[in-house]
KEKE-3310 file (N, C-alpha, C; in steps of 0.2 Angstrom, whole numbers, plus 5000, padded with zeros to 4 digits):
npx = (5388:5370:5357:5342:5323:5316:5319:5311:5320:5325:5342:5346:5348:5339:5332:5336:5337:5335:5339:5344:5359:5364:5365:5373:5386:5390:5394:5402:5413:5420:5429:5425:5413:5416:5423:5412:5402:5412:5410:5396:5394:5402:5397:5385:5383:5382:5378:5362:5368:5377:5366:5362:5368:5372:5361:5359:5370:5366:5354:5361:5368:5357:5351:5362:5363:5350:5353:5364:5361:5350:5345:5345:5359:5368:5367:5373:5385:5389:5389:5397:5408:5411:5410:5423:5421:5411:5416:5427:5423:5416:5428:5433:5424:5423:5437:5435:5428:5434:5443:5441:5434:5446:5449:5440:5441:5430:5422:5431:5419:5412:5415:5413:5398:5395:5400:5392:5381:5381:5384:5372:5363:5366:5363:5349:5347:5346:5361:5367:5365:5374:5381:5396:5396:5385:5387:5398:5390:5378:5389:5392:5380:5379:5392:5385:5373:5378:5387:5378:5369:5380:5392:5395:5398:5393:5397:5390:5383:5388:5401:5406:5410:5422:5442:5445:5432:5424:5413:5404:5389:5374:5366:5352:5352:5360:5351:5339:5346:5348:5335:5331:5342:5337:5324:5326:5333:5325:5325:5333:5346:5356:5364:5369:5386:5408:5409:5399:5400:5413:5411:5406:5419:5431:5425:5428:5441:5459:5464:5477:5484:5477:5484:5486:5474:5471:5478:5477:5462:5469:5473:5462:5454:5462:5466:5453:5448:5456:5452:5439:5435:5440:5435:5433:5429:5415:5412:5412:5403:5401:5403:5413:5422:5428:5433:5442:5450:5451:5459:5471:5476:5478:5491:5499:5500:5509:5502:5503:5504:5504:5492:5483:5476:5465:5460:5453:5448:5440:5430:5426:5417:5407:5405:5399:5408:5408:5397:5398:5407:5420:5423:5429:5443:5446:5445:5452:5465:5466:5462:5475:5484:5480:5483:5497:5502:5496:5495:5484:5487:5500:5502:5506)
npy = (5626:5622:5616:5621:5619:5634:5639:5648:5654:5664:5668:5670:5665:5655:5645:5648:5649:5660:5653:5640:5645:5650:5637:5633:5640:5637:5622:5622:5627:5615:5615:5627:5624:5613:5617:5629:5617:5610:5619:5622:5610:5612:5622:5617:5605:5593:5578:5580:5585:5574:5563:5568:5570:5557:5552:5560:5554:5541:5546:5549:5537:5528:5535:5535:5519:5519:5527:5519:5506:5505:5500:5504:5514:5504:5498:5509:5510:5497:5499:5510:5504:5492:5501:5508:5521:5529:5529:5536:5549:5551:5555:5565:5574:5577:5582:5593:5601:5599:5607:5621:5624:5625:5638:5648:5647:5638:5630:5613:5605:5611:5605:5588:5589:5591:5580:5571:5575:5573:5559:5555:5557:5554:5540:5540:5542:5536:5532:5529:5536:5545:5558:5568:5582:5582:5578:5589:5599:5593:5591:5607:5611:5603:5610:5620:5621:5616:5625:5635:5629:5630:5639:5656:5667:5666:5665:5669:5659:5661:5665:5657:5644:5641:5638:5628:5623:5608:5611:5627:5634:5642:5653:5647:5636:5631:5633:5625:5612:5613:5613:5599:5592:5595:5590:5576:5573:5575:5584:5583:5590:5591:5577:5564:5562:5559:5572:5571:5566:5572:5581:5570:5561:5570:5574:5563:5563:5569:5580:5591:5605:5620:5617:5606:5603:5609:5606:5591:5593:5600:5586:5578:5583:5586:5573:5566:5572:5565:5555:5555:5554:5542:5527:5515:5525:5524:5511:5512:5516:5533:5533:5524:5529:5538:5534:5529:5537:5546:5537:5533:5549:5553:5543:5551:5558:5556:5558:5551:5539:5524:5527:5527:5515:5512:5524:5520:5508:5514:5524:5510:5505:5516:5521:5508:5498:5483:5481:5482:5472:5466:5478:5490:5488:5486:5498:5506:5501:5506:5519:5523:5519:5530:5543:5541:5543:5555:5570:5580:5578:5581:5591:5602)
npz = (5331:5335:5328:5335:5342:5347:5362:5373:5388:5403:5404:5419:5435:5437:5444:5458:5475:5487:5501:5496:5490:5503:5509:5498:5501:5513:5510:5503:5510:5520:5532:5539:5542:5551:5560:5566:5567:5580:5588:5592:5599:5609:5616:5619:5625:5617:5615:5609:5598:5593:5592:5578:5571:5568:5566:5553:5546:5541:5534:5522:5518:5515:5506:5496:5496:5486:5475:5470:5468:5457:5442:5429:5432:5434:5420:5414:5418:5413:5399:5396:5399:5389:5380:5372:5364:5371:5385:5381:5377:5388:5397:5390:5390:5406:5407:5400:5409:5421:5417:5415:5429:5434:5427:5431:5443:5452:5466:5471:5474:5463:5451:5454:5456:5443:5436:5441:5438:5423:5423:5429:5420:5406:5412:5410:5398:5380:5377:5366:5356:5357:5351:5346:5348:5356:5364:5371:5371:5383:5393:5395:5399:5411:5417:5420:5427:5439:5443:5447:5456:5465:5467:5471:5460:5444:5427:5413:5399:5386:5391:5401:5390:5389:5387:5375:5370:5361:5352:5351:5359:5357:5370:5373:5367:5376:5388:5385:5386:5399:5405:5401:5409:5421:5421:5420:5429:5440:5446:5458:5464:5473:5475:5485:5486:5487:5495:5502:5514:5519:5533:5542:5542:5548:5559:5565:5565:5571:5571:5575:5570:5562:5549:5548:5545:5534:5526:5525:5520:5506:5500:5499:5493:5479:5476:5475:5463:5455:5452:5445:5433:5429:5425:5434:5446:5444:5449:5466:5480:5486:5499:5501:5491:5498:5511:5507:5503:5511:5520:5513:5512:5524:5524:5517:5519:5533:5545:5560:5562:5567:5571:5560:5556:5568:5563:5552:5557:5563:5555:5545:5554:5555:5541:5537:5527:5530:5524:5511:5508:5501:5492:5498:5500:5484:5480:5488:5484:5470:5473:5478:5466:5459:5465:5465:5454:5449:5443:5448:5461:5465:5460:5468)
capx = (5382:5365:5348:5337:5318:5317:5313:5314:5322:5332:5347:5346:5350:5328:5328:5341:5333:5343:5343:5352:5363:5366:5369:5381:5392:5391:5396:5410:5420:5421:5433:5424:5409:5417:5423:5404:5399:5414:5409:5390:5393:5405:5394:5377:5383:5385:5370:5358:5371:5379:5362:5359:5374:5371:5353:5359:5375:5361:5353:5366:5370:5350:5351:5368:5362:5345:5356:5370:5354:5347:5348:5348:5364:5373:5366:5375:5391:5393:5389:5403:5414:5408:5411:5428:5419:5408:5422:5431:5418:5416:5434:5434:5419:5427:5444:5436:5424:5439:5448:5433:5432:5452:5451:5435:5442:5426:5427:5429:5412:5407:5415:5411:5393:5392:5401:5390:5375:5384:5384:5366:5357:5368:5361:5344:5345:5348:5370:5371:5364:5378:5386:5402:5392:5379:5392:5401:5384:5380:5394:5392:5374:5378:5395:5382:5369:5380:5390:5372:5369:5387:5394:5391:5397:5395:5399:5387:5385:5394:5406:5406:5413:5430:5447:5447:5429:5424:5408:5400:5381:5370:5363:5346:5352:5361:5347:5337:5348:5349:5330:5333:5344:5334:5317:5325:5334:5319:5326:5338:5353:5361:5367:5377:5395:5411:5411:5394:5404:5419:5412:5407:5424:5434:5424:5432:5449:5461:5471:5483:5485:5471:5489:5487:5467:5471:5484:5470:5458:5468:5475:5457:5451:5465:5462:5449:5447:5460:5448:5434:5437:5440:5428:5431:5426:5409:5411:5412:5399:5404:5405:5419:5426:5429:5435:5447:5453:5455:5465:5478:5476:5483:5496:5503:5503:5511:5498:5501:5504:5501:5484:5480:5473:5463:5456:5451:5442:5432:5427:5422:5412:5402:5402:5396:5410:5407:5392:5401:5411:5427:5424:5434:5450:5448:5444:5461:5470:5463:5467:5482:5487:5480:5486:5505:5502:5493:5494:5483:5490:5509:5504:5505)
capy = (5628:5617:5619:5617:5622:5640:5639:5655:5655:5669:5666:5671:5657:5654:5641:5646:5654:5662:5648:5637:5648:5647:5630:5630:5642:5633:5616:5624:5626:5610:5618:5632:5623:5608:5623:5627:5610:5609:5624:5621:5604:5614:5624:5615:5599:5587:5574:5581:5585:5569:5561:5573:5567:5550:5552:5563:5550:5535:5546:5549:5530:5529:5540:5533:5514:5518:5528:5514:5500:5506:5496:5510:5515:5497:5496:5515:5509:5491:5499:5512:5497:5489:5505:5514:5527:5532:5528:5542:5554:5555:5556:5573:5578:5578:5587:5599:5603:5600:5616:5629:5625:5628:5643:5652:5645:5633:5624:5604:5604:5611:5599:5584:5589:5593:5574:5568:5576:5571:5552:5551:5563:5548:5533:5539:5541:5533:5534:5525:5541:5552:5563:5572:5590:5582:5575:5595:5601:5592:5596:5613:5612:5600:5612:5625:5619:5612:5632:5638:5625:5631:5645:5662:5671:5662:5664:5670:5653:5661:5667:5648:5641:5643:5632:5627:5618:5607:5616:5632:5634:5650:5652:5647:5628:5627:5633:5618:5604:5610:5608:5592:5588:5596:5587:5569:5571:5576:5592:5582:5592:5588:5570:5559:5565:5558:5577:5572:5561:5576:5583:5565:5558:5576:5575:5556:5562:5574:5586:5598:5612:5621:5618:5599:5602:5611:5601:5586:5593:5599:5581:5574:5586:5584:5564:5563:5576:5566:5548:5554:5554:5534:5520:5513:5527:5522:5506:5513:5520:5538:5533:5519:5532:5547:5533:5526:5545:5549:5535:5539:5556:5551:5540:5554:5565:5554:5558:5548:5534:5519:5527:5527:5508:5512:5527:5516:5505:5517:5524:5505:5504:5520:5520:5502:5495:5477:5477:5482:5468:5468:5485:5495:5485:5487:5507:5508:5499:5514:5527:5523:5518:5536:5543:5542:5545:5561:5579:5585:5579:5581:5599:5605)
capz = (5334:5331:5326:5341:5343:5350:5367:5378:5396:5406:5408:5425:5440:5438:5449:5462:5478:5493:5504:5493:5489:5510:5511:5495:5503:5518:5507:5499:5517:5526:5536:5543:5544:5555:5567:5567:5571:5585:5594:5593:5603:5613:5621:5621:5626:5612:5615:5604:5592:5591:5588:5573:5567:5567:5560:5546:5540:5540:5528:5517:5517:5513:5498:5492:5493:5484:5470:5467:5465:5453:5436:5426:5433:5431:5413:5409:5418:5410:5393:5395:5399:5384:5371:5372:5362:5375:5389:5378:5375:5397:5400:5388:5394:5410:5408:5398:5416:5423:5415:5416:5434:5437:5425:5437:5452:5455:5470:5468:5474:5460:5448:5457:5455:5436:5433:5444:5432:5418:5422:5429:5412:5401:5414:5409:5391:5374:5378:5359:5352:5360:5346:5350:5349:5361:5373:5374:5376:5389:5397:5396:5404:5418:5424:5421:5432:5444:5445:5451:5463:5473:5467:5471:5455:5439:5422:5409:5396:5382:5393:5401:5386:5386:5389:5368:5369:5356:5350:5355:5357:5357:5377:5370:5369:5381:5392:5383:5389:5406:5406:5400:5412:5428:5420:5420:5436:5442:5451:5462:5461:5479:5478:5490:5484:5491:5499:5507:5519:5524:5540:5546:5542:5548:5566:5567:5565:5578:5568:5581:5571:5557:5546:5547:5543:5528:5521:5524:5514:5499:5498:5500:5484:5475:5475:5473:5456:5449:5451:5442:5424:5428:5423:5439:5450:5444:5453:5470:5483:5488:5505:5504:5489:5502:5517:5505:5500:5518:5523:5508:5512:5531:5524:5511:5528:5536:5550:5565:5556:5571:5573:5554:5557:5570:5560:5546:5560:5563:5548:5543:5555:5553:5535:5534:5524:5530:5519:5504:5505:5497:5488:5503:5498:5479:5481:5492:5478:5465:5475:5480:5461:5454:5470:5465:5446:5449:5441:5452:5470:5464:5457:5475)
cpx = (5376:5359:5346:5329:5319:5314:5317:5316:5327:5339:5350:5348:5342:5329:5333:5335:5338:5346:5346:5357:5369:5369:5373:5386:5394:5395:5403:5416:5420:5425:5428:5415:5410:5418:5417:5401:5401:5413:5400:5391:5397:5401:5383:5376:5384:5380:5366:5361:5375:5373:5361:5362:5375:5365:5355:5367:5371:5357:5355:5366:5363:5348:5356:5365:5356:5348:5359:5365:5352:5348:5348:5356:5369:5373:5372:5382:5394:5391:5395:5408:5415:5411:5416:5426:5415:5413:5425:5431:5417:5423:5434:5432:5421:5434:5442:5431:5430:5445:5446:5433:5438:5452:5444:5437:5436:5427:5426:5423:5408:5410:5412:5404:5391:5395:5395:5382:5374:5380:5376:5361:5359:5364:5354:5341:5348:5357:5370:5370:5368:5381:5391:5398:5387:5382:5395:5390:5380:5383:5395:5385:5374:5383:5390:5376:5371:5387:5383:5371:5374:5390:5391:5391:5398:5394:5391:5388:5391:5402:5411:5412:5419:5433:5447:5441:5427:5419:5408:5393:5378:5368:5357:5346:5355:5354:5341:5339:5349:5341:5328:5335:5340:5327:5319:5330:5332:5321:5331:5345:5357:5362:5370:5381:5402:5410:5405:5397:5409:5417:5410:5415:5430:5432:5426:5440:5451:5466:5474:5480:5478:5480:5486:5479:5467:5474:5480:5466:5459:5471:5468:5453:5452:5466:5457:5445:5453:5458:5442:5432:5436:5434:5428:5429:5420:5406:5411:5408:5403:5405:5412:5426:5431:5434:5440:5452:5457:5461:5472:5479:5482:5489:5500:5504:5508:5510:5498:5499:5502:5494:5479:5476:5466:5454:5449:5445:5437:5427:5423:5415:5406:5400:5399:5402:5412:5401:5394:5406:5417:5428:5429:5440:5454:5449:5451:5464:5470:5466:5472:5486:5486:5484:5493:5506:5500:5494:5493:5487:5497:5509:5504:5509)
cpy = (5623:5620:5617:5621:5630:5639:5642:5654:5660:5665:5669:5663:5656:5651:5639:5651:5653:5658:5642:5638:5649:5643:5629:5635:5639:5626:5615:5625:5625:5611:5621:5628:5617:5612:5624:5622:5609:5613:5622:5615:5607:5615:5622:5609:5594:5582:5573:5581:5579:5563:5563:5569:5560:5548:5556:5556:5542:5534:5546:5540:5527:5528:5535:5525:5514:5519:5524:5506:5501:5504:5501:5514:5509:5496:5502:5513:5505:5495:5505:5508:5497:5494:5510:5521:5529:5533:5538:5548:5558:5557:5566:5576:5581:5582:5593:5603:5605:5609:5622:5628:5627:5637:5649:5650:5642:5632:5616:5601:5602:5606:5593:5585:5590:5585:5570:5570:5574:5563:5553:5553:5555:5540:5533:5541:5535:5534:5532:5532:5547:5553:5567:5579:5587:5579:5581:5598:5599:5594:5600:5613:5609:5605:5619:5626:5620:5620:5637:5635:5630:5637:5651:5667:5665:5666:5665:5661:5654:5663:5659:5645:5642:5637:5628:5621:5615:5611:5620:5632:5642:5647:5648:5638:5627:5626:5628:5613:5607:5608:5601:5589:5590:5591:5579:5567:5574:5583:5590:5585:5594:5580:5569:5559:5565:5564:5575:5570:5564:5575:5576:5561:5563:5573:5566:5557:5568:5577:5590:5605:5613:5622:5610:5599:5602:5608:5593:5586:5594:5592:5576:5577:5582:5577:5562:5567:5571:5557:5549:5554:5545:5529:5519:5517:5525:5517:5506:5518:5529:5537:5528:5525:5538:5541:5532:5531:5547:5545:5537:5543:5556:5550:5545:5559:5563:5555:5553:5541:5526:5522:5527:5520:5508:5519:5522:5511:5506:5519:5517:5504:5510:5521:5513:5496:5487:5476:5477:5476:5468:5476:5490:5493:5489:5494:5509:5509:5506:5518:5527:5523:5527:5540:5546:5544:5552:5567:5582:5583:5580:5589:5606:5602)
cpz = (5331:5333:5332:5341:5348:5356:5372:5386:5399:5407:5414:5429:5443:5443:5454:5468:5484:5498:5504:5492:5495:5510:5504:5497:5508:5518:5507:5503:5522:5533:5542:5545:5549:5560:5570:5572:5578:5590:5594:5599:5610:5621:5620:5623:5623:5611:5609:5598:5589:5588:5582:5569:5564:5563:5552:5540:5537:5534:5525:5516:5512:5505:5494:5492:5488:5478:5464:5464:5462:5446:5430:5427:5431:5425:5411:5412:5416:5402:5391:5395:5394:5378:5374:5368:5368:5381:5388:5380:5384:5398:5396:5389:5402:5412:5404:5405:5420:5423:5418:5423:5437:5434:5429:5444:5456:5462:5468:5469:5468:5454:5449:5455:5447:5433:5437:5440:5426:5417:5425:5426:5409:5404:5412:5403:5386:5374:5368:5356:5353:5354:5350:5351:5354:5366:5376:5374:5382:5397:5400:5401:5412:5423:5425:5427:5440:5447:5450:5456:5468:5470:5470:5464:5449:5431:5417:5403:5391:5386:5397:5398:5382:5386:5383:5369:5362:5351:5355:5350:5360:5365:5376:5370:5370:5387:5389:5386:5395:5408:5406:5405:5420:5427:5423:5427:5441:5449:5457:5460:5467:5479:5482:5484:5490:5498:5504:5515:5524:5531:5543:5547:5546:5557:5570:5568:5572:5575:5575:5578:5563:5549:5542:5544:5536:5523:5516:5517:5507:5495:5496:5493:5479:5472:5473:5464:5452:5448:5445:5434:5423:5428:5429:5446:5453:5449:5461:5473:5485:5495:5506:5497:5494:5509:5515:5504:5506:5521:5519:5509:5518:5527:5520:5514:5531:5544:5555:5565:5560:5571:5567:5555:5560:5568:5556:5549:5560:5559:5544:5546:5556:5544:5532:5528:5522:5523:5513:5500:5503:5494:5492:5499:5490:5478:5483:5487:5473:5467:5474:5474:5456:5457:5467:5460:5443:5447:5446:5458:5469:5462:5463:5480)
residu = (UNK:UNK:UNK:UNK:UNK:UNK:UNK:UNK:UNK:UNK:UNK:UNK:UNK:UNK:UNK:UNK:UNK:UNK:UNK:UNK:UNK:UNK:UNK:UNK:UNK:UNK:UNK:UNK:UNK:UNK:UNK:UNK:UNK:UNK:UNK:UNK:UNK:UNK:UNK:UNK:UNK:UNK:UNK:UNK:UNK:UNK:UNK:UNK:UNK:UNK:UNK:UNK:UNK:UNK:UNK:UNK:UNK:UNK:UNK:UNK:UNK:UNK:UNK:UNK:UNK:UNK:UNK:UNK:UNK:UNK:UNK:UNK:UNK:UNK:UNK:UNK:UNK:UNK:UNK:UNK:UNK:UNK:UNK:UNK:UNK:UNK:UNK:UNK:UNK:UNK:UNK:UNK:UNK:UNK:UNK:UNK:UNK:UNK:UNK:UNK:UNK:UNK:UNK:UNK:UNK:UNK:UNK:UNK:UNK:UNK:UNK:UNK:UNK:UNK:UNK:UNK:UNK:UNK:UNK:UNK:UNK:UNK:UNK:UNK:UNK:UNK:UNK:UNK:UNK:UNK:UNK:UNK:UNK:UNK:UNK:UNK:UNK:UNK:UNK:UNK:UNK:UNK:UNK:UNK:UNK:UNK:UNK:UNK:UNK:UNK:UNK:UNK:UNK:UNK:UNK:UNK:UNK:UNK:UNK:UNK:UNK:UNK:UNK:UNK:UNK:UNK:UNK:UNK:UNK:UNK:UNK:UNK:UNK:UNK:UNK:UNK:UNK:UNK:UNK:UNK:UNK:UNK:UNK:UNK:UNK:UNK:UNK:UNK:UNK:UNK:UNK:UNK:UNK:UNK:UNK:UNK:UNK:UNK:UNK:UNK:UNK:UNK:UNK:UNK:UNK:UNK:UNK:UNK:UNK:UNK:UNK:UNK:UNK:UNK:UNK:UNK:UNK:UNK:UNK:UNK:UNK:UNK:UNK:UNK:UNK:UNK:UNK:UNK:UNK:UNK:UNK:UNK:UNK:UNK:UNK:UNK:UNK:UNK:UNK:UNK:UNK:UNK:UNK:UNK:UNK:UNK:UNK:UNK:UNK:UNK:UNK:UNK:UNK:UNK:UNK:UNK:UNK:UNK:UNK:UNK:UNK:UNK:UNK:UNK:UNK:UNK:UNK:UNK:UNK:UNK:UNK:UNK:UNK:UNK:UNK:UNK:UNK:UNK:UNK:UNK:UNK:UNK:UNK:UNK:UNK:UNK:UNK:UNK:UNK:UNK:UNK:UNK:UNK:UNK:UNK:UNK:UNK:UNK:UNK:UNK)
# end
C-alpha cells in the first residue's frame, strides 16, 4: 500500500450515465448489433444507411490518424523500444488485466480499452519515473476505468484486485489515479480500437450460417488479445490491425478461401491501406506469426 494525499471520491461509477452505459452494451455484441444494422437497411432501404456508414468509418479513420501522429505517442513507443524495463513492466501490466478480465468474464472490449488507457496515461507522462507499485496501480485504475466504461456489473476496487497482483491499494488511491488518468486523457475514454472497425469489416463479409459468424468473431478476439502485450502492436493503426486480424481469421476458417483475396481488396480499399504503405503487409506477418503461437486462439 502507498502513502497518497487523502482525497475523497465515491466509489460509485461517478462519471458513468445511462446512455453510456447503452452504447457499451450495444459495443460488447457485434453480433447482435450487425443483425440490427442488417435489418434496419432491410426494411428502410439502405441509402441513407450506407451513407451513415461511410461517414461514420471516415470518422474513425479521422480519429485514428490524428491519434497515431501524435509525437507524444512515437516518443512513448520508441522509449519502450529502447528500455526492456519498461517493455517488461507493460507486458505484466497487461497479463495481470488480462487475468481479472478472464476471472469476471469482462468482455475483450473491455480489456482492449484499459491497454489502450494504459499506453496513452504513459505516452503523457514522465514513463522513466515508472516504479513497479505505480506500474500495478496504474493498471488497476485503467482496467477500472475501462470496466465502467462497458461493463454492466463491476467489481468493487478492493474486490478488483485479485489474480496474485503485485501490490494492493486502499480504494482511495486508486480512485486518485483514475483521476489522473481521466484528467490527462482529458475524458476521452471511447478511442479508435481494432473493435471500432468490426461492424464496418463484418457488413463486408457474407457468412451463411450465425455459426460461421460466431466462429469469426471469437477467432478475431481471440487474435487479436493475444497481440496486445507486444511492442509491435504499438506500431500499427487499429484499422490495418483489425484488417490483418480478419483476414487470418478467414484463413484459420478456411472461409471461402478463393474469395479471401478478394475480401482483402476490399477492405484495403475502404480502410485506406494504400496510405499506410507497407504496414498492412508487416501487421499480416505479426498476426499470422502470433496467430499460430497463441494460448489464447489454440485455447478453443
Amino acid at each position: 500500500m502507498c502513502d497518497s494525499p487523502n482525497l475523497h471520491c465515491n466509489e460509485q461509477h461517478w462519471f458513468m450515465e445511462e446512455q453510456t452505459r447503452e452504447q457499451s452494451d450495444q459495443e460488447s455484441s457485434p453480433f447482435l448489433q450487425y443483425q440490427f444494422m442488417k435489418q434496419e437497411k432491410l426494411t428502410e432501404g439502405g441509402g441513407e444507411e450506407e451513407d451513415d456508414d461511410e461517414l461514420e468509418l471516415q470518422g474513425l479513420l479521422s480519429r485514428e490518424e490524428r491519434a497515431h501522429s501524435e509525437q507524444l505517442f512515437h516518443s512513448y513507443r520508441d522509449c519502450i523500444q529502447e528500455d526492456l524495463a519498461l517493455d517488461g513492466a507493460r507486458r505484466q501490466a497487461i497479463e495481470w488485466m488480462h487475468r481479472v478480465c478472464r476471472s469476471y468474464a469482462f468482455s475483450s472490449i473491455t480489456e482492449i480499452l484499459s491497454v489502450d488507457y494504459y499506453d496513452r496515461l504513459l505516452a503523457n507522462i514522465w514513463v522513466a519515473e515508472m516504479k513497479p507499485w505505480r506500474v500495478q496501480l496504474v493498471a488497476v485504475a485503467c482496467l477500472s476505468l475501462a470496466a465502467k466504461v462497458n461493463e454492466i456489473h463491476v467489481p468493487t476496487l478492493s474486490a478488483l484486485q485479485v489474480e496474485r497482483p503485485s501490490y494492493m491499494f486502499e480504494p482511495k488511491t486508486v480512485q486518485r489515479m483514475e483521476l489522473l488518468v481521466l484528467s490527462t486523457l482529458e475524458w476521452r475514454m471511447n478511442p479508435v480500437t481494432p473493435f471500432s472497425f468490426l461492424n464496418h469489416i463484418i457488413g463486408r463479409l457474407r457468412f451463411r450460417t450465425s455459426s460461421q459468424m460466431d466462429r469469426f468473431l471469437t477467432l478475431f478476439e481471440l487474435s487479436l488479445l493475444s497481440l496486445v502485450s507486444e511492442l509491435r502492436f504499438l506500431h500499427h493503426r487499429p484499422s490495418v490491425i483489425a484488417a490483418a486480424v480478419t483476414c487470418r481469421s478467414l484463413e484459420k476458417m478456411r472461409y471461402e478461401g478463393s474469395q479471401i483475396g478478394c475480401y482483402r481488396d476490399a477492405l484495403r480499399d475502404n480502410l485506406k491501406w494504400s496510405e499506410a504503405g507497407g504496414m498492412f503487409e508487416e501487421c499480416y506477418e505479426f498476426v499470422g506469426e502470433l496467430q499460430d503461437k497463441s494460448a489464447y486462439v489454440n485455447c478453443r
